[in-house]
N, C-alpha and C positions, 0 to 999 in steps of 0.2 A: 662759704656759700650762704648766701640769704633766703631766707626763707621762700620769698619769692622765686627765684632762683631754683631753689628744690621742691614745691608745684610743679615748674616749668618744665623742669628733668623728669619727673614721676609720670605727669601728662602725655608728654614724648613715649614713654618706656610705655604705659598702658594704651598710647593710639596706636602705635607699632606693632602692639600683643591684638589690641582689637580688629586692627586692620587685615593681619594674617588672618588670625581667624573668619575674621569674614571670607579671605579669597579660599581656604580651606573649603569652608562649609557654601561658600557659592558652587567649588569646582565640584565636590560630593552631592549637589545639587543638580550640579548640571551631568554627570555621571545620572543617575541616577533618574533625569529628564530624557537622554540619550535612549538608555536600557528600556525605558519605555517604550518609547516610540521605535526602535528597532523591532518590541514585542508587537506593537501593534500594527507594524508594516509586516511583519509574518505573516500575523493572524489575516489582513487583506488582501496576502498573495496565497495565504490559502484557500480563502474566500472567493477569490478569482476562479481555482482549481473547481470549487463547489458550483460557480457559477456557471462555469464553463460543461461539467458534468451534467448538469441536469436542463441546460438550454443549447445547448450546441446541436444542432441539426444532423450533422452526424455522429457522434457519440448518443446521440437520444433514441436514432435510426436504429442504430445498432444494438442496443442496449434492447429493446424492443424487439428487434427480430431475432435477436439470442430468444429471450424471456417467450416469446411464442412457440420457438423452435425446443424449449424447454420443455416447455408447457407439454406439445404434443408428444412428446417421446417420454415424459418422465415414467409415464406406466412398466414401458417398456424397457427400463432401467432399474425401476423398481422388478420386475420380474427376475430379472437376469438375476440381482444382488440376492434376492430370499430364495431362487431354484434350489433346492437342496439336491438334483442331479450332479449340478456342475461341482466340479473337486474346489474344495477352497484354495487350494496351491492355483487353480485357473480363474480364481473370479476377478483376482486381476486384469490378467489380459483379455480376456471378455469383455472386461467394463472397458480398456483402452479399444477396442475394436467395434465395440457399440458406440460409443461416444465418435468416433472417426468416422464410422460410416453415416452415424444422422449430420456430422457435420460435413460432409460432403454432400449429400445426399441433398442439404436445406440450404448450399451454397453461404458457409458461414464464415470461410476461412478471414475473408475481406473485413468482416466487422470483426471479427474476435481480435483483428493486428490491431487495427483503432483501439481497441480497449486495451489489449496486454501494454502497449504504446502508451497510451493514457495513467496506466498503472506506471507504467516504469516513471516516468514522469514525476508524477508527485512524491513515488519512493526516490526519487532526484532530488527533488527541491527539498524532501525532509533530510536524506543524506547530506546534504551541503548545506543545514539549517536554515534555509531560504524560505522555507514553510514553519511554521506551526505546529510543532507534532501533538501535540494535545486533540486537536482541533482537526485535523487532517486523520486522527486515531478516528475520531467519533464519525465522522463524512465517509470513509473510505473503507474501511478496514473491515467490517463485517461482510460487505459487498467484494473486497478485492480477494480475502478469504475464500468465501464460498464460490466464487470465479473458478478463483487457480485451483482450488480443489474438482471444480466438477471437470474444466477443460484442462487439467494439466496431460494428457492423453494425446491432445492436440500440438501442446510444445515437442511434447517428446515427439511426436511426429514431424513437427518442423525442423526438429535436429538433423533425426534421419535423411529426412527426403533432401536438406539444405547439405549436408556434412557440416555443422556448426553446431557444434556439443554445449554452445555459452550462449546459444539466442534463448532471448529474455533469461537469464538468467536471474539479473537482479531482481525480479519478479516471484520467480521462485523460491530465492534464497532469503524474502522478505516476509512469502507468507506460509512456506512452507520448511519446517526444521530438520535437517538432515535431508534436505533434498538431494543429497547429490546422487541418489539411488535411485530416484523415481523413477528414472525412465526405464531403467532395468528389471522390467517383467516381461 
């Protein structure tokens, strides 16, 4: 073999080595291009969620006539909770009996399905990683909290009145821990 000859062989064997590695480090590039953009198609369809939440004409409706219907009764919620008459073994079902009857009483049933509906939703699209969960925590989640905690009185009422022990459940079992008791006061 001549010299020449053995350039030509070594040339081969390192364009071969170079070549791989390029489609290596192209494909862990494009991996790696993919993963992004997957991230930031999340983040836009949770962004949608957030868009839709705060300008949707009915969810805004509703959201608004909850927060009024709040507003006017909260005294009267507050009373109930610090009466030191009522037995603490009762302040449960008291609070589920006040809570039912201002929301009957302020015709809320209609908007509260919009919102539970809404909730379940985006606890949807984070369960099948279709959303953003970072991002959909910070949007949602102190508001869907403080929701299911003031009207869960209302699911458990919907169970009842429907016979469907599992409406919204996913809702409850997302913001509330050991729920499977609640309704049992």
């Amino acid at each position: 073999m001549t010299d020449q000859e053995l350039r030509l062989q070594i040339a081969e064997v390192a364009g071969t080595w170079i070549a791989a590695l390029a489609v290596v480090i192209g494909g862990i590039f494009g991996v790696f291009q993919y993963l992004e953009h997957k991230d930031a198609v999340k983040v836009d369809r949770t962004m949608a969620f957030v868009e839709r939440y705060h300008s949707d004409g009915l969810l805004t409706e509703a959201r608004l006539k909850i927060t009024h219907s709040m507003a006017s009764h909260v005294d009267d919620i507050n009373q109930l909770l610090t009466n030191p008459e009522i037995d603490p073994n009762d302040i449960a079902n008291q609070y589920n009996l006040q809570v039912n009857k201002f929301i009957e009483q302020d015709e809320l049933a209609g908007y509260l399905e919009q919102i539970f509906t809404f909730y379940e939703q985006i606890i949807l699209c984070r369960e099948l990683s279709l959303c953003d969960p970072s991002v959909a925590e910070q949007f949602f989640d102190t508001d869907g909290l403080a929701f299911i905690r003031t009207f869960y009185p209302y699911i458990c009422n919907v169970r009842k009145k429907w016979n469907n022990p599992d409406k919204y459940d996913r809702v409850l079992n997302f913001y509330v821990r050991n729920s499977a008791n609640i309704c049992e006061t």
